[in-house]
N, C-alpha and C positions, 0 to 999 in steps of 0.2 A: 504494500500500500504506500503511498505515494503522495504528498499535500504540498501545498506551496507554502512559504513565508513571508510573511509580512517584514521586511529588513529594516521597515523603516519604525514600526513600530516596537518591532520583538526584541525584546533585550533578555539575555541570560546571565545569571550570576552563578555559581558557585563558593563555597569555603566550606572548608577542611582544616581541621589538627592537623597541625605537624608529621606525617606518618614517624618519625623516628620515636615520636608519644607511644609507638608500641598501640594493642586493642586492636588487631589484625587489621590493620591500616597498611594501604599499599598503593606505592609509588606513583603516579600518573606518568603516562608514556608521554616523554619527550612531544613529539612529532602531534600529540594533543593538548599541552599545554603552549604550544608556538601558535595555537590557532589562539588564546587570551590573552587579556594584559594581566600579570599577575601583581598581585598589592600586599606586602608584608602588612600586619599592622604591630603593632609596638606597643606591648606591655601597658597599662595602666601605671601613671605616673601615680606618688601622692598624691599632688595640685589634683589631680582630677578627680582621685578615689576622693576627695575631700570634699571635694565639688558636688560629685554626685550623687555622695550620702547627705550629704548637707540638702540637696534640692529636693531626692524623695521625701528625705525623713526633716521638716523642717522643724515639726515638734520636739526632736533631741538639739540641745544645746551644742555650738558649734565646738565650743573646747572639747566635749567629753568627744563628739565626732572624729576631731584630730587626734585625741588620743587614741581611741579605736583602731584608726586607720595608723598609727604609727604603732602599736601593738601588733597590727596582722603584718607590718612590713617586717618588724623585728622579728616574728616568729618564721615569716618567712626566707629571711637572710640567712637564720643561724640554721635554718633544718635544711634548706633546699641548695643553699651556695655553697654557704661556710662549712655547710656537714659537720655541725659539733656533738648534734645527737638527734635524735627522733630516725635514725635511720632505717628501724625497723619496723615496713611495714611501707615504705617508702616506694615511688618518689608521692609525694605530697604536692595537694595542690591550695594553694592560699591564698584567696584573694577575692573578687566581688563578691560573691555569691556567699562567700561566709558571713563576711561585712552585713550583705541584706537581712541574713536570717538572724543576726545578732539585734540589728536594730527591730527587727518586726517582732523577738522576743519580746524588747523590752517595750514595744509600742503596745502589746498584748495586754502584758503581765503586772507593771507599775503604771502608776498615776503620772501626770503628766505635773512636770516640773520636780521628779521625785526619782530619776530615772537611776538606774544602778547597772552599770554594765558589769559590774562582778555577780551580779545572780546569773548570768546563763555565761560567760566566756568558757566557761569548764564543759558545757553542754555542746556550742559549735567546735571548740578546739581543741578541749583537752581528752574527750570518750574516746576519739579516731585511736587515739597512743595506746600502743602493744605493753609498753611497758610499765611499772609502778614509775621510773626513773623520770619517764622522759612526759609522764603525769604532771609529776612535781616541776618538770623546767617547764610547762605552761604555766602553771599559777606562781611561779617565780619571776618570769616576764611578766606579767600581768602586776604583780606589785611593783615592778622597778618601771618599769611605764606610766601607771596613775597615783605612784609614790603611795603606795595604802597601804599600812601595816597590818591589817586584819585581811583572811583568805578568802577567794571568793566563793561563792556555795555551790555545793560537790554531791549535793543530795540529804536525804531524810531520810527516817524509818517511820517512820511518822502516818500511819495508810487508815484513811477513814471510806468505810464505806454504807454507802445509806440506798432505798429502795431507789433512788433517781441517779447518783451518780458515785463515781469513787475518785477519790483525792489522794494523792501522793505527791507530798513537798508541793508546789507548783504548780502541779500538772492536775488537771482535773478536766473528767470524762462523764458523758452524760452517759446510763442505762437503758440500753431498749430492753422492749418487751421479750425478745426473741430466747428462747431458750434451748441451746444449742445439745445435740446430744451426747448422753453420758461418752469421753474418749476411753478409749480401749487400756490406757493405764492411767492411775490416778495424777494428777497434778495438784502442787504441793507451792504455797506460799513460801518461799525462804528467804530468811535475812539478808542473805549473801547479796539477792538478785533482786534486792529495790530498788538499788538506784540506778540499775540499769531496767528497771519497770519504768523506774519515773522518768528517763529519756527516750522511750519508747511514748511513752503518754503523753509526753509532749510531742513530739513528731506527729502521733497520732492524729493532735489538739489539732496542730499547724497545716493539716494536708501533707506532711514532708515524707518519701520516700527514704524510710528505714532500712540500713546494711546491716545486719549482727553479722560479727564476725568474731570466729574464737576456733578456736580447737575440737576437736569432735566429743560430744557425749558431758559437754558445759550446761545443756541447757537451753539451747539458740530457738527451737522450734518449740517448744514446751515453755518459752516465757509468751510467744506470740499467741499460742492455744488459750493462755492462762489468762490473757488482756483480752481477747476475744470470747469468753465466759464469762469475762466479770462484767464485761459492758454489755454484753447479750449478741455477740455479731456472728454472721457465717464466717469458718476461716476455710479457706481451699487452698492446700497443697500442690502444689506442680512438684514433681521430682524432676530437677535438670541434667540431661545426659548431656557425653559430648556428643552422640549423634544428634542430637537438636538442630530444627532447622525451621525455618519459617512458619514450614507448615502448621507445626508442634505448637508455633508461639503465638500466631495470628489465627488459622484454620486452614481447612481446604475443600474442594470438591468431594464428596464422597454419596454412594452410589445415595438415591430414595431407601428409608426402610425405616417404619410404623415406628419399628420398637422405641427408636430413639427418642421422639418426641413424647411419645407417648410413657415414657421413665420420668421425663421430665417433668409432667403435669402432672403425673403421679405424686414427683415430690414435691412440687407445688403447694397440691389439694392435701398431702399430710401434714405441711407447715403449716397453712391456713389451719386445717381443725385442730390441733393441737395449740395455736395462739388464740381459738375460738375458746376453746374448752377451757384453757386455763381462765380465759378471761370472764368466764361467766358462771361458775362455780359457786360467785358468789351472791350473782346478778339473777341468774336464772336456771337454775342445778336441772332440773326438771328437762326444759328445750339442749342443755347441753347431755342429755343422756343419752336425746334422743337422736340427736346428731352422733356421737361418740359410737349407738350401737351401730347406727347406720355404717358409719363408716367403718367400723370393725368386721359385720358380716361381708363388706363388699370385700374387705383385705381377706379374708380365709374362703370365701368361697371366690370368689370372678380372678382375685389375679392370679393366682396360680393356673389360672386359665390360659393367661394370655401370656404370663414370664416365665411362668416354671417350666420345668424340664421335659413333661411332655404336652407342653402346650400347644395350641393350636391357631394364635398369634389374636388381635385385637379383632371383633368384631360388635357390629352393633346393636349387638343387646347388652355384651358388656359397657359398652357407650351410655347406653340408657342407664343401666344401675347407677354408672358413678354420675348423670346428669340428677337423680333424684336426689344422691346424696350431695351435687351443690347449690338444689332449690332450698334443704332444710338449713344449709350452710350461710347461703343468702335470706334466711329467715330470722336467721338467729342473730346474724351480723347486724342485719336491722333494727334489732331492737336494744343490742349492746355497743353499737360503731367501733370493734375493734380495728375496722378497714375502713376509712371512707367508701362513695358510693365509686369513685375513679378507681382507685386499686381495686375494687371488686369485683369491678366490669372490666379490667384488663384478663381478669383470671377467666371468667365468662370469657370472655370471646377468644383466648387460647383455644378452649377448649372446643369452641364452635371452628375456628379454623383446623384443629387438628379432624373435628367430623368431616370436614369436606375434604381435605388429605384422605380420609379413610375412606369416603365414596369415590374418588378419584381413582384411589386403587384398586376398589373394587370392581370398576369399570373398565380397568387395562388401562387408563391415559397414562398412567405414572410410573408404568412398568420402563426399567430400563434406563430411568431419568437419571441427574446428578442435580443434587442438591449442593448448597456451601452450608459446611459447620463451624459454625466459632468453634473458637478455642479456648478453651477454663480462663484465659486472661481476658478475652473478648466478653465472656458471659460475667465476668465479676466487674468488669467494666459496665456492663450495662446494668446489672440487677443491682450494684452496691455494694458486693459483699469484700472482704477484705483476701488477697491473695498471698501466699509465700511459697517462693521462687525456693528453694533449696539445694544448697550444694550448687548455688548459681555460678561459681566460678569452673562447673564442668562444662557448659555454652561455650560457642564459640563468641571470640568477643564480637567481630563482625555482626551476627546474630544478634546478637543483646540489646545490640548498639541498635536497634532497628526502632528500641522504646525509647529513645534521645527525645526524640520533639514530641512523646507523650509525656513526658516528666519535666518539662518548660515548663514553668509557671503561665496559665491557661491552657496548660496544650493538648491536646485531641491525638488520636491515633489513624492514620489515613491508612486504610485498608487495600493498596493499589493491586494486593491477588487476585483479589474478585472478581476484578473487572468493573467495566463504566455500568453505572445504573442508573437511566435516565437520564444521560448524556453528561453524569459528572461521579468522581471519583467516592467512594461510600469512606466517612468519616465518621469515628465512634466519639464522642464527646463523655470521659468519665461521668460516672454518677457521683453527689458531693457525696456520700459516704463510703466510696472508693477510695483503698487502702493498700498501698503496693509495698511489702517487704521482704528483702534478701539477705539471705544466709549462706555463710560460705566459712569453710576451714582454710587458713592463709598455707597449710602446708599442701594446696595445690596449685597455690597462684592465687593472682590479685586478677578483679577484671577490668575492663580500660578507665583510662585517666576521666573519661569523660561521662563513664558512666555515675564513676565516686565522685566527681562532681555535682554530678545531679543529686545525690541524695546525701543525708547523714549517717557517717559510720557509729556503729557502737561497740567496741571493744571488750569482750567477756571473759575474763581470765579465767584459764584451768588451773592443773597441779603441776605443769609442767611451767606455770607462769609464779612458781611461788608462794603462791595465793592459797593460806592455809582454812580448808573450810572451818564452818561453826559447828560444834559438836551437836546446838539444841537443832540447826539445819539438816544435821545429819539422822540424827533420828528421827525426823518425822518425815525423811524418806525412810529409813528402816521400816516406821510402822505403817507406813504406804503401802509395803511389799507383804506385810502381815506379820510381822514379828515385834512382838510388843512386847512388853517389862522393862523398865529400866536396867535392869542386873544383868539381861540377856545383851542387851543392846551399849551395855558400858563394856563386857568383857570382847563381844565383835568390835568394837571400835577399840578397846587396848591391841587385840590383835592387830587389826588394821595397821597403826600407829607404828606397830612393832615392825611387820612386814615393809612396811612402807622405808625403814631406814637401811635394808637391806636390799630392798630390788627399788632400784631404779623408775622401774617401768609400771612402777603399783599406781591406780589411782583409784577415783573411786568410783568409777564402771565393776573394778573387782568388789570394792566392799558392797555393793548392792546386786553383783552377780551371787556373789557370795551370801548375803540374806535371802535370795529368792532360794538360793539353793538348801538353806537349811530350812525352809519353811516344807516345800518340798517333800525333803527326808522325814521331818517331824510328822507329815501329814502320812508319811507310807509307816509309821510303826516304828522308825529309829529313835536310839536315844538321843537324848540332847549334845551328850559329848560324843555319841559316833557320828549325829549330823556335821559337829561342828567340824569335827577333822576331818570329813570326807567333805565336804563344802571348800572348807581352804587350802584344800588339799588340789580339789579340781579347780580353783578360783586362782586359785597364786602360783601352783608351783604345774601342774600340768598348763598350765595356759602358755610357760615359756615358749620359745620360738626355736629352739636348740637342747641336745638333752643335756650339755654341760651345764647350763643354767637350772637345769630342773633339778644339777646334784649339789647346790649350794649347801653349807652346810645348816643355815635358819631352817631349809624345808624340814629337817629330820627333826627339829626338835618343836616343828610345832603343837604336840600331843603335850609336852612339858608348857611351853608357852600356856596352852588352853589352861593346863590344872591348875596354873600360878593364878592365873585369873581371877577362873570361877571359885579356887579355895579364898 
């Protein structure tokens, strides 16, 4: 195909990162960039950074501005030029976009003529750092800059939580209704991981795209489960491979077939009666019984019809059962408004376009067709729900790079797979309770410079970072797992403590391998001290990677270890 140009009106731009920025960025061919003029542009000066915090943000006072902006440069000289330290975890990138989110903290959070840039510098600067070290040389800059001898604030323990919202230090979240279902293992409040709660909850607050990053088996996806419970939201998992690719991230073509849609209204029509039901228990016990059985005989008898294993796929009289249980649904709704009449009638007419899909195919038109399916990022985009990317630094970064101009401040996601619909490109515009966060272990790599830009890092330290847990933390994952007593759980944690100064590689994936394990044993008829040696026996010293390791001399005498304890 073939069109003409307009040369006189058509003008094209391009820009790009540096490709030597690394994030699978590569080179333009010679003999294509002779056909443009190309334009360095030049670092942001002071004078300007000053300039143009001063113009957005006129309500901050111009001194605390310049100090600001002479803070981000100092931090930036000594980490990025000077290389005196923050190198881990590096290269760092510092500059506007911290500045904004610093000033919009304090535009949020303080009263005006009251402004305090040491309540969040720790929050945009200092969470990113690997280290406890190079923690402390942030808020050491930060007083030799605004000359302040008290430090600025680094978090609370401080967590109140009430039927409407939850509060931690600063950061405070409104409660929806939504009550998410029981996860497959318990999750556990602990002291360790508030104040990396409380910069999640602010992110959250801000619209900001969240990075956890930390070492494996910290806790990363299990603080996000834990924030998405308490405030009532859906959270959907993506697993990221390196085979990822567009398709995976955006969607694609794939054949027509019932089932698909037809899962989905399913779980639709179970959210709705279950925020029916809870909601009117108290309002109207009776109409929500009657909804609750409805929807119950239609779950045991019609979908095992239509999903189970020898079903015989969606038909319409299954259509009709679940059409009666959403007349009693819209019955009841009307007399408690858990939904307005808009959301109600959105769910209504899924259901009515899925019946004409299903007449469609009953009639041959649809046989053989290709449909487009979003992708788990596309549908939390539109529905609201909150997503986490995990193990996001397995993507390629080219790939990743593809949500740049959906993580802009306003910025929308331009679908160009799909093709033109209606003569213009299909563009998804987030939902404002759209929630995008990424987790990644740095022992496989960082992802591009421009992705860590767009969002905020949060930094999770393990046992390999130093960072000695809390004993009352540690038990209440113990009795998580089911093992409960004090006595039992102080002489697993002496062992633990003991083990740990001997093997290197002990953390505390083993002390909680190791609990599950004796819970385990105790439940099949073992005693308490044969659990406990065969638990740490398979937890610590079988788990080595070599057998010279497994003949150290602590393994033998852990049956003495145990007696010293428990005597």
């Amino acid at each position: 195909m073939s069109f003409q140009v307009q040369h006189e009106k058509t003008k094209i731009f391009g820009c790009q990162n540096p490709f030597r920025q690394g994030g699978g960025r590569k080179g333009l061919p010679r003999s294509f960039l002779n056909r443009f003029t190309q334009v360095f542009v030049d670092p942001l000066t002071v004078i300007d950074m000053e300039f143009i915090a001063s113009a957005l943000f006129p309500a901050i006072d111009k001194n605390i501005v310049k100090k600001m902006v002479a803070f981000n440069n100092q931090i930036d000289h000594e980490v990025t030029v000077e290389k005196k330290w923050g190198q881990i975890g590096g290269p760092w990138e510092f500059n506007l976009r911290d500045l904004f989110r610093w000033c919009q903290l304090m535009l949020v959070d303080q009263s005006p003529g009251c402004y305090d840039p040491g309540q969040h510098v720790f929050l945009v600067y200092g969470e990113r750092m690997r280290t406890k070290e190079d923690k402390e040389k942030v808020i050491a800059v930060f007083k030799d800059v605004f000359n302040s001898n008290s430090s600025p604030y680094t978090g609370t323990r401080l967590l109140h939580v009430t039927p409407c919202d939850v509060q931690l230090g600063y950061s405070v979240l409104s409660r929806g209704s939504y009550v998410p279902p029981p996860p497959c293992r318990p999750l556990s409040l602990l002291h360790q991981s508030l104040q990396s709660l409380e910069s999640v909850m602010k992110c959250v607050q801000m619209s900001w795209m969240v990075i956890l990053v930390g070492p494996a088996s910290v806790g990363k996806t299990s603080l996000v489960q834990l924030l998405a419970h308490l405030t009532g939201h859906t959270l959907k998992i993506m697993a990221v491979n390196s085979a990822m690719d567009t398709t995976e991230l955006l969607g694609g073509f794939e054949q027509v077939d019932l089932t698909r849609p037809w899962r989905q209204l399913l779980e639709k029509v179970e959210g709705t009666v279950r925020a029916l039901v809870r909601d009117s228990l108290l309002v109207s016990a009776d109409d929500a019984e009657v909804v609750l059985r409805a929807w119950s005989h239609f779950l045991l008898t019609y979908k095992p019809k239509c999903l189970g294993e020898g079903g015989k796929g969606v038909t319409m009289e299954i259509v009709n059962k679940l059409e009666a249980v959403l007349l009693l649904m819209q019955r009841l709704n009307n007399k408690i408004n858990s939904y307005s009449k808009a959301e109600f009638a959105k769910l209504v007419e899924e259901f009515r376009s899925f019946g004409v899909k299903l007449m469609q195919s009953a009639s041959g038109r649809s046989h053989g067709t290709f449909e487009w399916v979003d992708s788990m990022l596309v549908q939390a985009l539109k529905s609201g729900d909150w997503l986490l990317m995990d193990n996001v630094n397995f993507c390629n970064p080219s790939v990743l790079d593809r949500l740049n101009a959906l993580l802009e401040p306003g910025g929308v996601l331009t679908v160009s797979e799909r093709g033109m619909i209606d003569g213009s490109t299909p563009t998804v515009t987030p939902h404002p309770n759209f929630r995008l966060f990424l987790s990644m272990d740095p022992v496989h790599g960082e992802i591009s410079r421009a992705m860590r830009n767009r969002g905020l890092e949060i930094y999770i330290s393990g046992d390999g970072d130093g960072s000695i847990p809390d004993d009352l933390d540690l038990k209440v994952l113990l009795h998580s797992l089911g093992l409960v007593g004090d006595s039992v759980c102080d002489t697993l944690l002496a062992l633990h403590t003991e083990t740990r100064s001997a093997i290197v590689a002990s953390s505390v994936s083993n002390l909680l391998q190791t609990a599950a394990l004796i819970v385990q044993y105790l439940q099949r008829g073992l005693s308490l001290g044969s659990a406990f040696s065969k638990a740490c026996w398979e937890a610590y010293v079988r788990s080595q990677a070599s057998p010279a390791n497994q003949q150290v001399p602590w393994s033998w005498s852990l049956p003495n270890i145990f007696d010293q304890n428990v005597t």
